[in-house]
C-alpha positions as protocol buffer text, in pm:
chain_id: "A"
residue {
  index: 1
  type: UNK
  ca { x: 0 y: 0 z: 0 }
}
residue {
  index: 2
  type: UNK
  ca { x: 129 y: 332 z: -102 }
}
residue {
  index: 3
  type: UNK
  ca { x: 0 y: 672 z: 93 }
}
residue {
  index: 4
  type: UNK
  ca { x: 80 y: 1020 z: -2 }
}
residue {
  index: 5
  type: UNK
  ca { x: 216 y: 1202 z: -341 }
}
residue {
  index: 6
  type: UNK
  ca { x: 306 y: 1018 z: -593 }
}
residue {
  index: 7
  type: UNK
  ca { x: 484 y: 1159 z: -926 }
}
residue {
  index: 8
  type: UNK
  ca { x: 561 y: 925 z: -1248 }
}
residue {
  index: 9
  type: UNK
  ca { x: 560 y: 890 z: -1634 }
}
residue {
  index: 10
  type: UNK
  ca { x: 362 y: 601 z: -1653 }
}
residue {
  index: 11
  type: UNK
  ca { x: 177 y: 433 z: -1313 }
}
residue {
  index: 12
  type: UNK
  ca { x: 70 y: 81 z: -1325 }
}
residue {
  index: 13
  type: UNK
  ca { x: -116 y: -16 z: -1030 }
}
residue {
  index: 14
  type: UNK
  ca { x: -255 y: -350 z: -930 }
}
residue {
  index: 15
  type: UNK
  ca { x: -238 y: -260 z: -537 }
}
residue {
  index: 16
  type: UNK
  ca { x: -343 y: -19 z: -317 }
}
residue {
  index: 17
  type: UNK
  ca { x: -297 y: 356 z: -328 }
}
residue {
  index: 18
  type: UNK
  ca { x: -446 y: 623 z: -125 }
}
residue {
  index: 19
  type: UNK
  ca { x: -302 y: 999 z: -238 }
}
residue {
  index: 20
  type: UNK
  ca { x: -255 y: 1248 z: -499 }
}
residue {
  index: 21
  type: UNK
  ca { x: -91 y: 1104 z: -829 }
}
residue {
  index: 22
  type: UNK
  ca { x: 66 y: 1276 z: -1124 }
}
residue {
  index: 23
  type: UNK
  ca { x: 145 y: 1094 z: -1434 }
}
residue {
  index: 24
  type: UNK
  ca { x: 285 y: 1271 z: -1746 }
}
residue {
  index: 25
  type: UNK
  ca { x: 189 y: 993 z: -1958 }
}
residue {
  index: 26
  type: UNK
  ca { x: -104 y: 733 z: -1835 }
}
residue {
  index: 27
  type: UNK
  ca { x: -233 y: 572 z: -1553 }
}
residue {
  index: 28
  type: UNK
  ca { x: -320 y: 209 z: -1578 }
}
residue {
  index: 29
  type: UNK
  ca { x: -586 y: 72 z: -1281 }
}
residue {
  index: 30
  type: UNK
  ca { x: -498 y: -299 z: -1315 }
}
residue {
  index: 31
  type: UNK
  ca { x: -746 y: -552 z: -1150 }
}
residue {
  index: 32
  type: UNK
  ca { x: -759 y: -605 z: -816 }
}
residue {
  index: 33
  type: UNK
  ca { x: -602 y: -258 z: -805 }
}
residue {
  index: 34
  type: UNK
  ca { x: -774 y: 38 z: -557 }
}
residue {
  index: 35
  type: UNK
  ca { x: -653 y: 396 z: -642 }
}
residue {
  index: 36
  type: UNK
  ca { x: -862 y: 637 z: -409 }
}
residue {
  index: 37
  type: UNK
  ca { x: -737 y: 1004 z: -461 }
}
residue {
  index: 38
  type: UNK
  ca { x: -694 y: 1299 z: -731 }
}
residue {
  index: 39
  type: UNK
  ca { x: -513 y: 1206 z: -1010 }
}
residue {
  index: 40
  type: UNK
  ca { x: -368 y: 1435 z: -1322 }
}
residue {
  index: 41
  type: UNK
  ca { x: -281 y: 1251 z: -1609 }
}
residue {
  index: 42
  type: UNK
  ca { x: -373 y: 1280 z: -1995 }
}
residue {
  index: 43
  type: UNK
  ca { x: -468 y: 932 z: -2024 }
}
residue {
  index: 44
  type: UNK
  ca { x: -624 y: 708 z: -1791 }
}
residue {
  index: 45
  type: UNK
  ca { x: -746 y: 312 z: -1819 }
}
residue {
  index: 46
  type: UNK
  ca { x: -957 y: 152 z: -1528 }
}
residue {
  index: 47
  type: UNK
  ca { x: -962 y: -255 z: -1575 }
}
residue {
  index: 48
  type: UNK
  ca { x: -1308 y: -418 z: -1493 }
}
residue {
  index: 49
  type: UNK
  ca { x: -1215 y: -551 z: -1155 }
}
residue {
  index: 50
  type: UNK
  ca { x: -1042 y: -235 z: -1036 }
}
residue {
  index: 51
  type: UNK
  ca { x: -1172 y: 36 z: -822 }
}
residue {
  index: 52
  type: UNK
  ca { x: -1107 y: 434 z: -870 }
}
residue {
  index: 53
  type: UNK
  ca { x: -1267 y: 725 z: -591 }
}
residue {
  index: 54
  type: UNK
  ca { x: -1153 y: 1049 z: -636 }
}
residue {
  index: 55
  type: UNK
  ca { x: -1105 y: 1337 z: -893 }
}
residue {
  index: 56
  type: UNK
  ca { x: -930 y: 1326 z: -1237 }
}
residue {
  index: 57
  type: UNK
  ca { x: -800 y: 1604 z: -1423 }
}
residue {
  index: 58
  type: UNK
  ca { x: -680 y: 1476 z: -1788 }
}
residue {
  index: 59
  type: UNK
  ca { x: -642 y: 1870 z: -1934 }
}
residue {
  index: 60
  type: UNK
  ca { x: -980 y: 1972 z: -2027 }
}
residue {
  index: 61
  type: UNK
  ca { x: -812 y: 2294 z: -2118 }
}
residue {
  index: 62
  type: UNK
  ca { x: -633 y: 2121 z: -2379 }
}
residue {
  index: 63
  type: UNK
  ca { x: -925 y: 2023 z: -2584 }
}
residue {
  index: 64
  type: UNK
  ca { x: -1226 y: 2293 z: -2435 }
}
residue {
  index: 65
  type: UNK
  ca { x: -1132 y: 2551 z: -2729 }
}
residue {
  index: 66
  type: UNK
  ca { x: -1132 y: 2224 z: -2997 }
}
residue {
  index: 67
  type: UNK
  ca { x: -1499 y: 2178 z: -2838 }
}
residue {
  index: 68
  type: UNK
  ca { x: -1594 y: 2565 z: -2913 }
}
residue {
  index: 69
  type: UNK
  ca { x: -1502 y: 2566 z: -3248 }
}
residue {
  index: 70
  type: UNK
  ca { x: -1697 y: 2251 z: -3339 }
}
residue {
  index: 71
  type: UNK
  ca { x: -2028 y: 2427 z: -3180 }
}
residue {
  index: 72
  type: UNK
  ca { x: -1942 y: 2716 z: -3439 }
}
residue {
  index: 73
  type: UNK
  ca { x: -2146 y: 2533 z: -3714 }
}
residue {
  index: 74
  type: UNK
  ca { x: -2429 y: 2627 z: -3929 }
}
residue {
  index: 75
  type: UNK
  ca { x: -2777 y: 2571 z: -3853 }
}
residue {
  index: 76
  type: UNK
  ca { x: -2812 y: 2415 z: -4180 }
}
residue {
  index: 77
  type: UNK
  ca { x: -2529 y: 2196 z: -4174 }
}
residue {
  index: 78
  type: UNK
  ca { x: -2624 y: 2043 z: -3839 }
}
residue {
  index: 79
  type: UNK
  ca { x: -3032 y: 2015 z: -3966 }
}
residue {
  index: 80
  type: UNK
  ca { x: -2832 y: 1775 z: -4258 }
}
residue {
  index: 81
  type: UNK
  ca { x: -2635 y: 1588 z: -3987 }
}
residue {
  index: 82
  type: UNK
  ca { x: -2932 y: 1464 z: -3836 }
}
């Protein structure tokens, strides 16, 4: 069991982890793995087994003005969409 900040590239965890974790790459929740904190990382995969509580941050900012500019469309082009 690991308790307290954690800081890493990639994190695989099949344990038990109670803290904040930063991961400039991924985080990987491996089954029976149990990750209960905040985590900031720009990718994140939770295995069907595995258990996750807490708060994740994967950059909204990065994408929110991507998300903006697709909701500048025409009314006409989106009626044809549908």
């Amino acid at each position: 069991m690991i308790e307290g900040i954690v800081s890493a590239g990639v994190l695989m965890n099949s344990g038990k982890i109670n803290g904040t974790i930063t991961a400039s790459e991924k985080i990987l929740i491996l089954k029976p793995g149990v990750l209960v904190g905040d985590i900031r990382t720009p990718v994140i995969a939770i295995e069907e087994g595995s258990h996750f509580h807490g708060m994740c941050d994967m950059g909204a900012h990065h994408w929110s003005n991507d998300r903006a500019l697709a909701l500048d469309i025409s009314p006409s082009f989106v009626a044809a969409a549908h």
